[in-house]
N, C-alpha and C positions, 0 to 999 in steps of 0.2 A: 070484332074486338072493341070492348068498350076503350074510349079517350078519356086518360082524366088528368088532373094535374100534375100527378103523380110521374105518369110514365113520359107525360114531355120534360120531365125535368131526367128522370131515370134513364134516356135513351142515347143523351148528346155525352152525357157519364159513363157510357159501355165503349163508346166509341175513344174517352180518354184512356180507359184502363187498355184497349186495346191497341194504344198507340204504346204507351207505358211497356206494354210488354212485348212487344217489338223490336222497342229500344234495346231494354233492359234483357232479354231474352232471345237474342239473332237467331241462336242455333236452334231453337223451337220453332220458330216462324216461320212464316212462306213468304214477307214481307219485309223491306230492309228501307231505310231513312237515309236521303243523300244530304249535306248542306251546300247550297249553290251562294253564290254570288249575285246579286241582285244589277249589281251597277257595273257598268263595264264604260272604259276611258275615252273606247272609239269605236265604229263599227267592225276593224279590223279583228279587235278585243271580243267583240261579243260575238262574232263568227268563232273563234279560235276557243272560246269558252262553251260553245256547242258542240264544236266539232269534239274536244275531249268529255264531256258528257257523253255522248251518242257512242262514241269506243267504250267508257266506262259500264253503260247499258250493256251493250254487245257482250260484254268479255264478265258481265256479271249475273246475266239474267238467263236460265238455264232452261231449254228443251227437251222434253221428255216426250219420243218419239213412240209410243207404244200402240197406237191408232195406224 
């Protein structure tokens, strides 16, 4: 495949519309956008902030057993 300047700029742009429609479109997707929390007050906090992440994964993220 040829490189040209063209398609380094065209490539990092599929990947925004692809974010775009993710957002904008859950129920078509296979991919879903969490918002976290960056700072947490103590390490009591940032354990506590994991632990309900890692439940919210669990109880969101679906297995399809067909294999």
């Amino acid at each position: 495949m040829k490189v040209t300047n063209v398609t380094k700029v065209y490539r990092p742009m599929r990947k925004v519309g692809n974010l775009i429609k993710d957002i904008f479109r859950p129920k078509q997707s296979k991919h879903f956008w969490v918002r976290i929390c960056e700072i947490a007050e103590s390490k009591k906090d940032k354990k506590e902030q994991i632990k309900k992440i890692k439940e919210f994964l669990e109880n969101r993220i679906r297995v399809y057993e067909n294999n």
